[in-house]
N, CA, C and O atoms as a GROMACS GRO file, in nm:
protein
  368
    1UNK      N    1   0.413   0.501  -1.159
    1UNK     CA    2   0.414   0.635  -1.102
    1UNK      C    3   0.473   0.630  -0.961
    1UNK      O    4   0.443   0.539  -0.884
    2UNK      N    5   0.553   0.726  -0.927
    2UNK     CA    6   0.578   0.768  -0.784
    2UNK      C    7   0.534   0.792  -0.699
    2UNK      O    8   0.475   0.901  -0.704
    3UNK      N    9   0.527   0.734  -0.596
    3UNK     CA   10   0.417   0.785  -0.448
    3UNK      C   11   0.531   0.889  -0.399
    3UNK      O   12   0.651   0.883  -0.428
    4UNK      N   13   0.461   0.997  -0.308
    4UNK     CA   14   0.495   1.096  -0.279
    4UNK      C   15   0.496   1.005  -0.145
    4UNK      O   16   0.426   0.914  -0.100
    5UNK      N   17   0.634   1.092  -0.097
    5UNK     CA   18   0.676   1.038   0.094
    5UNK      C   19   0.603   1.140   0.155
    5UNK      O   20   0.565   1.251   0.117
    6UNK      N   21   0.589   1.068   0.272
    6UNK     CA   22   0.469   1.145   0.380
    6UNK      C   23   0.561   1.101   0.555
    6UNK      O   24   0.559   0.999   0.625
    7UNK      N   25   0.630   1.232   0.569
    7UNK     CA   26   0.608   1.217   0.742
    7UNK      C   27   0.561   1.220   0.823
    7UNK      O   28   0.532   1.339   0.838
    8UNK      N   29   0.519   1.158   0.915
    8UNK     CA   30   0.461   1.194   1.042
    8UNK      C   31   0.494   1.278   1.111
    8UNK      O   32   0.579   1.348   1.056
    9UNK      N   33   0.458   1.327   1.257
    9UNK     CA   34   0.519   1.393   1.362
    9UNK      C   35   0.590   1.333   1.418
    9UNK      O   36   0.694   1.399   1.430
   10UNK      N   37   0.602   1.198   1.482
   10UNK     CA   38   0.630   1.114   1.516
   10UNK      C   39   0.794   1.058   1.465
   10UNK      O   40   0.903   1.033   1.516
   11UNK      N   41   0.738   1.060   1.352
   11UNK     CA   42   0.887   1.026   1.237
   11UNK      C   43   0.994   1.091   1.220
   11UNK      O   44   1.115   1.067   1.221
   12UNK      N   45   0.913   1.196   1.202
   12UNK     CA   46   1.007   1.336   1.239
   12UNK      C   47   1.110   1.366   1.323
   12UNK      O   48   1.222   1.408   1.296
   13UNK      N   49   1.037   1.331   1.475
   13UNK     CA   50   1.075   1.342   1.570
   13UNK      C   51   1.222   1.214   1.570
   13UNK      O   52   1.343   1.226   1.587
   14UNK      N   53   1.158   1.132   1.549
   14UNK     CA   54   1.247   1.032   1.537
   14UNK      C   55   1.361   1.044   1.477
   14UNK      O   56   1.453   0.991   1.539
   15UNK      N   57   1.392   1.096   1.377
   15UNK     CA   58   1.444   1.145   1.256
   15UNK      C   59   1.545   1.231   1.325
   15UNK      O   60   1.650   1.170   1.348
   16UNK      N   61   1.542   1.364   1.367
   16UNK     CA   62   1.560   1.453   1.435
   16UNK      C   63   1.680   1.382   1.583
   16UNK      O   64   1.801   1.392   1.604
   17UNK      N   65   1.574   1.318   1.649
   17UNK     CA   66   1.670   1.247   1.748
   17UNK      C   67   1.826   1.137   1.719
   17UNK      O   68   1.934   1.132   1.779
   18UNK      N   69   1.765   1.051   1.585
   18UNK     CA   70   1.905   1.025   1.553
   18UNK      C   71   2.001   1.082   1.489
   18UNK      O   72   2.111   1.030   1.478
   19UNK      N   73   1.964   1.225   1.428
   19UNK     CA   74   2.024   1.291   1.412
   19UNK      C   75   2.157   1.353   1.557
   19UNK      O   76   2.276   1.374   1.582
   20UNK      N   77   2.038   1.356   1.604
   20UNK     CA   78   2.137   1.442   1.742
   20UNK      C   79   2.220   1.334   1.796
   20UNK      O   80   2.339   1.352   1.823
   21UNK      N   81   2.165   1.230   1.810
   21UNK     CA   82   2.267   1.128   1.835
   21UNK      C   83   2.396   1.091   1.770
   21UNK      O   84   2.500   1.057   1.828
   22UNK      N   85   2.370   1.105   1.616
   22UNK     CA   86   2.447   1.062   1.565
   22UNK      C   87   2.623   1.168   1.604
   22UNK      O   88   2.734   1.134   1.645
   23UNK      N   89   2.555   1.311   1.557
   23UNK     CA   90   2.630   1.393   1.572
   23UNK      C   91   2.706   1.405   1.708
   23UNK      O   92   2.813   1.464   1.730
   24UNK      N   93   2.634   1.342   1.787
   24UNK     CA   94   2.710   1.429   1.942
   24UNK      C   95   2.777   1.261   1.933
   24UNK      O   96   2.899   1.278   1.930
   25UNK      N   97   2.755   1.147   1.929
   25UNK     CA   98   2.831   1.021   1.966
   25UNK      C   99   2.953   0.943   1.856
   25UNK      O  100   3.035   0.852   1.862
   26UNK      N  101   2.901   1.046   1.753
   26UNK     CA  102   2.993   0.938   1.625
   26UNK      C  103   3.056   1.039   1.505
   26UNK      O  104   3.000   1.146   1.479
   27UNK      N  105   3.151   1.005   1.450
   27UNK     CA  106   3.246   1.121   1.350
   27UNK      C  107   3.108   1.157   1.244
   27UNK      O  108   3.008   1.090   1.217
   28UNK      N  109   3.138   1.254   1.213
   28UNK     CA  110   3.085   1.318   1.108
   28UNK      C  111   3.027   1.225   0.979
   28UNK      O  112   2.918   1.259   0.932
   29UNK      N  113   3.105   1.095   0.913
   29UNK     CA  114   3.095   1.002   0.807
   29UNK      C  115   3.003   0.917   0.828
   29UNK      O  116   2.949   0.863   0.732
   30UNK      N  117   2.955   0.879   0.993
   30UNK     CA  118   2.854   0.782   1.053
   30UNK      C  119   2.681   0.876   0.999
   30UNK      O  120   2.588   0.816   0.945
   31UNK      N  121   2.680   0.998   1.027
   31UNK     CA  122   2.604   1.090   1.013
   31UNK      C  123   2.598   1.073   0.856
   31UNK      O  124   2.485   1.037   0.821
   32UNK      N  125   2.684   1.088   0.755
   32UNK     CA  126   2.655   1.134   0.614
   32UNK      C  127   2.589   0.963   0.564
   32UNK      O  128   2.489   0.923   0.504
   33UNK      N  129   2.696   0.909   0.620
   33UNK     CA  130   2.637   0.756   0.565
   33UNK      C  131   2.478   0.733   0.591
   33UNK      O  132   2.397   0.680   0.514
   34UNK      N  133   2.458   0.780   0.705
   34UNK     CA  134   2.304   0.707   0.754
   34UNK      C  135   2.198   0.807   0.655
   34UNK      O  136   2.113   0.770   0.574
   35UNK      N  137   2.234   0.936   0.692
   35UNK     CA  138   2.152   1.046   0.532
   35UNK      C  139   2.137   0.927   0.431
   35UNK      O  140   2.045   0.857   0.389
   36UNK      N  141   2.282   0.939   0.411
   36UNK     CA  142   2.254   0.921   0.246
   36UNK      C  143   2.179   0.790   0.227
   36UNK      O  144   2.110   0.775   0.126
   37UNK      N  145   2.192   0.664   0.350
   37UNK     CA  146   2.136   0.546   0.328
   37UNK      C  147   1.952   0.591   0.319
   37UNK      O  148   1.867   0.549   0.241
   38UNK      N  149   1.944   0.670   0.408
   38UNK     CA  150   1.817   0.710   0.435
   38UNK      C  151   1.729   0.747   0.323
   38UNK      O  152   1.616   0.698   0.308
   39UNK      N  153   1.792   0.849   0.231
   39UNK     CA  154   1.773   0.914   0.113
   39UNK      C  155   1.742   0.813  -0.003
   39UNK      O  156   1.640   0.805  -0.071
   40UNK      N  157   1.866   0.734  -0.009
   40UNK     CA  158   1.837   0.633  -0.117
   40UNK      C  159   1.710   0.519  -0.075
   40UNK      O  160   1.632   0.489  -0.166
   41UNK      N  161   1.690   0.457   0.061
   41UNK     CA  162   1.560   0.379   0.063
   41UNK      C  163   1.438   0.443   0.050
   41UNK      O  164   1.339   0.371   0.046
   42UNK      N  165   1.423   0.575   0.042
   42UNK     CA  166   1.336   0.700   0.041
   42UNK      C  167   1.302   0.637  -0.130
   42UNK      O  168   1.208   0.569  -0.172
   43UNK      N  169   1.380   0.675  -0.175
   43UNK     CA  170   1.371   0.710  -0.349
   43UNK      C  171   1.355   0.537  -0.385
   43UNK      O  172   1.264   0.503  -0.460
   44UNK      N  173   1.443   0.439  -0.331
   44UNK     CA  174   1.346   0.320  -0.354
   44UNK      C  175   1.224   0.271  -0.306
   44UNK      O  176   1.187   0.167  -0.362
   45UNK      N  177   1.160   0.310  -0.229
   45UNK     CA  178   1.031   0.264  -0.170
   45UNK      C  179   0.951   0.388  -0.266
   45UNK      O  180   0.922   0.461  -0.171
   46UNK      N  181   0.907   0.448  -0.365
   46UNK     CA  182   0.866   0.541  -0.395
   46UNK      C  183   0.911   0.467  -0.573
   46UNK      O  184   0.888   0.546  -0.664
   47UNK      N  185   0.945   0.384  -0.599
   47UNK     CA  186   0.948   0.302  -0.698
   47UNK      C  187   0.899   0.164  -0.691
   47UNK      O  188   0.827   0.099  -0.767
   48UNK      N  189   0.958   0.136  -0.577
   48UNK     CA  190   0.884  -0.012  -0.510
   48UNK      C  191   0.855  -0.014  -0.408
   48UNK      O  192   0.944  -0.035  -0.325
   49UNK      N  193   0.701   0.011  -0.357
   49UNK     CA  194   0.659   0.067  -0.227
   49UNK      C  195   0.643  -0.102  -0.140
   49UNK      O  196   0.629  -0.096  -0.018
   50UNK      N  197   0.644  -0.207  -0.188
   50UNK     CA  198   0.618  -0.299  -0.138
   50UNK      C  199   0.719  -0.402  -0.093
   50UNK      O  200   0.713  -0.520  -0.057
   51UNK      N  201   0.822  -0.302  -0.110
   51UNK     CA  202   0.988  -0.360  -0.086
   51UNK      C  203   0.970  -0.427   0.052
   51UNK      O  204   0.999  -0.543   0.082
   52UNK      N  205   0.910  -0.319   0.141
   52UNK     CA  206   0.984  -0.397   0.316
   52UNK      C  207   0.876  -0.506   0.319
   52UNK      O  208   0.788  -0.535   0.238
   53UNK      N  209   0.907  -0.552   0.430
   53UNK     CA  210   0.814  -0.698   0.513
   53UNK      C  211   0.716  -0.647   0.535
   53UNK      O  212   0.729  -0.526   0.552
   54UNK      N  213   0.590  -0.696   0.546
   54UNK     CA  214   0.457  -0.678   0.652
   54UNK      C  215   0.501  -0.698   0.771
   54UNK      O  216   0.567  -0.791   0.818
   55UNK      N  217   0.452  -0.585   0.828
   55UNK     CA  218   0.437  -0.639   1.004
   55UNK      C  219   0.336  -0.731   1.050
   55UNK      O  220   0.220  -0.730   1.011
   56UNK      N  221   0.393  -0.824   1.148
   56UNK     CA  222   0.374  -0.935   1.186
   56UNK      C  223   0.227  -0.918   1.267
   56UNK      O  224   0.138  -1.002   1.269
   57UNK      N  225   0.226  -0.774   1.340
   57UNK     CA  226   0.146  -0.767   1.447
   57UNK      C  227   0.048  -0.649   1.353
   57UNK      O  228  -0.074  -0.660   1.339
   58UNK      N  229   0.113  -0.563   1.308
   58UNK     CA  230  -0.013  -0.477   1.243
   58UNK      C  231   0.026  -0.522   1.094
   58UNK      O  232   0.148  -0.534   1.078
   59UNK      N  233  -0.053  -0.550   0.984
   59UNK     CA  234  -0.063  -0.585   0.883
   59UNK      C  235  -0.054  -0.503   0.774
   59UNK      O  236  -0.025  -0.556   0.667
   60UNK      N  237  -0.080  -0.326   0.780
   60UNK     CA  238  -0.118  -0.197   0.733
   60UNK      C  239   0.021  -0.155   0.741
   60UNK      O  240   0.045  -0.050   0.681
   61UNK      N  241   0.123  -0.216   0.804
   61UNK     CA  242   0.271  -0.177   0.794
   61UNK      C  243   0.366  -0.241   0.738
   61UNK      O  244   0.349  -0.360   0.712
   62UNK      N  245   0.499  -0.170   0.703
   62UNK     CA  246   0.565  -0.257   0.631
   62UNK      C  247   0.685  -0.233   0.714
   62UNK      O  248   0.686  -0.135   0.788
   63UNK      N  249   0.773  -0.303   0.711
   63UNK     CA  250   0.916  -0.278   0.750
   63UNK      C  251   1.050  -0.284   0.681
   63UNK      O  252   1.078  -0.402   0.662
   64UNK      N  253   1.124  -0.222   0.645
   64UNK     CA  254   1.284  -0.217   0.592
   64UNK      C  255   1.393  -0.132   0.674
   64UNK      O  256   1.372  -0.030   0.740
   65UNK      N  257   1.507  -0.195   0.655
   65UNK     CA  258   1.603  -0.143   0.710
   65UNK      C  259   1.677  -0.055   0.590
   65UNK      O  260   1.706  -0.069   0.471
   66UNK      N  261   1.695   0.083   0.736
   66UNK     CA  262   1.778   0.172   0.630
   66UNK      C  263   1.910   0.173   0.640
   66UNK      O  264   1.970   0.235   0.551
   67UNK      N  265   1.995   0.103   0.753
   67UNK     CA  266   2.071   0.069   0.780
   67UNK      C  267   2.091  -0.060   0.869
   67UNK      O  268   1.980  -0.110   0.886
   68UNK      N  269   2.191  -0.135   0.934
   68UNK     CA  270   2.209  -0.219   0.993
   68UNK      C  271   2.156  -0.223   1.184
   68UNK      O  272   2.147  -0.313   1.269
   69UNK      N  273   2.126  -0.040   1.182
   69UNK     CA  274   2.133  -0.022   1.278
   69UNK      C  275   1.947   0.047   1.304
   69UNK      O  276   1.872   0.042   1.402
   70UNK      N  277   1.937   0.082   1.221
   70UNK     CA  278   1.825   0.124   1.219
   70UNK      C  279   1.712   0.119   1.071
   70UNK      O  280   1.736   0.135   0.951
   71UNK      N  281   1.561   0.083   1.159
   71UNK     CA  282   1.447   0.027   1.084
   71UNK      C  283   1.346   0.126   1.009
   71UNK      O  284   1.368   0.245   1.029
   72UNK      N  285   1.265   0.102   0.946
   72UNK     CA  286   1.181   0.235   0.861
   72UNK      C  287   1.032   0.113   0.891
   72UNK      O  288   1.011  -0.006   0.865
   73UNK      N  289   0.972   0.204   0.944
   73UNK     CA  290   0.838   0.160   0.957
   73UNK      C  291   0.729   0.266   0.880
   73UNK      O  292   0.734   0.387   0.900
   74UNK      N  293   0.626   0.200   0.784
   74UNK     CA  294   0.602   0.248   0.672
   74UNK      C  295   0.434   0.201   0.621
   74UNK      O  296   0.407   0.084   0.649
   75UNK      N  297   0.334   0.271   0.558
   75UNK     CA  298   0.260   0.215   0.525
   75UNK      C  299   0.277   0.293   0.364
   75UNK      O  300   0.352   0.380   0.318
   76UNK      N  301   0.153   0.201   0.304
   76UNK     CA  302   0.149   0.266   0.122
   76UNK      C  303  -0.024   0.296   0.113
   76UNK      O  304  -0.097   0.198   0.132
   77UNK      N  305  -0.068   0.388   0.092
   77UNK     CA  306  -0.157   0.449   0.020
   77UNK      C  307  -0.146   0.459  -0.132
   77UNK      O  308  -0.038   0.442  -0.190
   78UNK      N  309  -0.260   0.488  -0.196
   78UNK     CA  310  -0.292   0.465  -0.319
   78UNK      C  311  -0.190   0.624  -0.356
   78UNK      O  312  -0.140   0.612  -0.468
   79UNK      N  313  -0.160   0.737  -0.302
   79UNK     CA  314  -0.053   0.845  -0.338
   79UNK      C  315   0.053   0.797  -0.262
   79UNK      O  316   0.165   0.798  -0.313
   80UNK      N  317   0.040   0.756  -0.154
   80UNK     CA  318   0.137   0.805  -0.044
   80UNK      C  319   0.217   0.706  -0.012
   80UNK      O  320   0.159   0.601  -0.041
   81UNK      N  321   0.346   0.682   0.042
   81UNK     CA  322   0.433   0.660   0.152
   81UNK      C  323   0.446   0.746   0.236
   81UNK      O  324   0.503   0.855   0.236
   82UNK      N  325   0.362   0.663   0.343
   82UNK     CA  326   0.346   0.746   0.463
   82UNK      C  327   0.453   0.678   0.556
   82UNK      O  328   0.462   0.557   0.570
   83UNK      N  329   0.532   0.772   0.618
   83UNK     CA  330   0.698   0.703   0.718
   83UNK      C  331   0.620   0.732   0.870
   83UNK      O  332   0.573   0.841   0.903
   84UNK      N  333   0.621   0.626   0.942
   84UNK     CA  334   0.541   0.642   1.056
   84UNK      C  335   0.656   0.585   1.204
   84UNK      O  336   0.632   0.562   1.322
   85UNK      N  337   0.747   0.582   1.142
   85UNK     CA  338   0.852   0.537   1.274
   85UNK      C  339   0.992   0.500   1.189
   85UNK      O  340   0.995   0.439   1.082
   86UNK      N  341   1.091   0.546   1.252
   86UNK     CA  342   1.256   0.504   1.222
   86UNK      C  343   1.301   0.481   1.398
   86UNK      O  344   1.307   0.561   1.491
   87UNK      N  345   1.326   0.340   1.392
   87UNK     CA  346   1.360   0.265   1.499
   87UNK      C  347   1.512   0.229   1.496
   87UNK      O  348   1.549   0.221   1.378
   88UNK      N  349   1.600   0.207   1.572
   88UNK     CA  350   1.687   0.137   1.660
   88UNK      C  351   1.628   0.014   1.645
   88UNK      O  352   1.511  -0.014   1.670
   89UNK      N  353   1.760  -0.098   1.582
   89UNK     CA  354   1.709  -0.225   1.566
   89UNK      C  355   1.713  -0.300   1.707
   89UNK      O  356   1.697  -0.422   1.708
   90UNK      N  357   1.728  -0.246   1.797
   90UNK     CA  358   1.769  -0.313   1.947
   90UNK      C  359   1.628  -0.305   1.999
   90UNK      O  360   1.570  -0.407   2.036
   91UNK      N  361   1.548  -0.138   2.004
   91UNK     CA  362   1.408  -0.141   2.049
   91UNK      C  363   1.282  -0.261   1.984
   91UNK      O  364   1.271  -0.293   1.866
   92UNK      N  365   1.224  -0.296   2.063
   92UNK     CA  366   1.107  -0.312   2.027
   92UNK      C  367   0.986  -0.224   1.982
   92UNK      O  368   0.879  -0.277   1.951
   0.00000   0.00000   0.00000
């Protein structure tokens, strides 16, 4: 069965900001690519919720990249994928 995705506020926000980034710093194709990469690890973690890494420091998290450039920080509930951060692989 499918776990239903769950955003945060947080995520959101996050979400939202590389959006704006993307658009104001990079052509239009940088923007569709990162969607669509986004979209598709969406619909795989929701088949295989146990895809990313454990985090090292909190254990209740998982990590995958949705691109080269940016990370999906993630936990799994017995319904849920809950998305609790999309990072910049440069930040800590």
């Amino acid at each position: 069965m499918e776990k239903e995705i769950v955003w945060t506020p947080v995520a959101q926000k996050d979400f939202w900001e590389i959006i704006t980034y993307l658009e104001e710093s990079w052509p239009e194709k940088v923007l569709k690519q990162f969607h669509k990469s986004l979209q598709q690890k969406a619909k795989l973690l929701q088949k295989q919720p146990q895809l990313g890494f454990k985090s090292s420091k909190f254990s209740r998290f998982r990590k995958t990249l949705v691109t080269k450039h940016y990370l999906l920080i993630y936990s799994v509930s017995k319904e849920h994928i809950v998305i609790h951060r999309l990072k910049h692989t440069s930040l800590k």
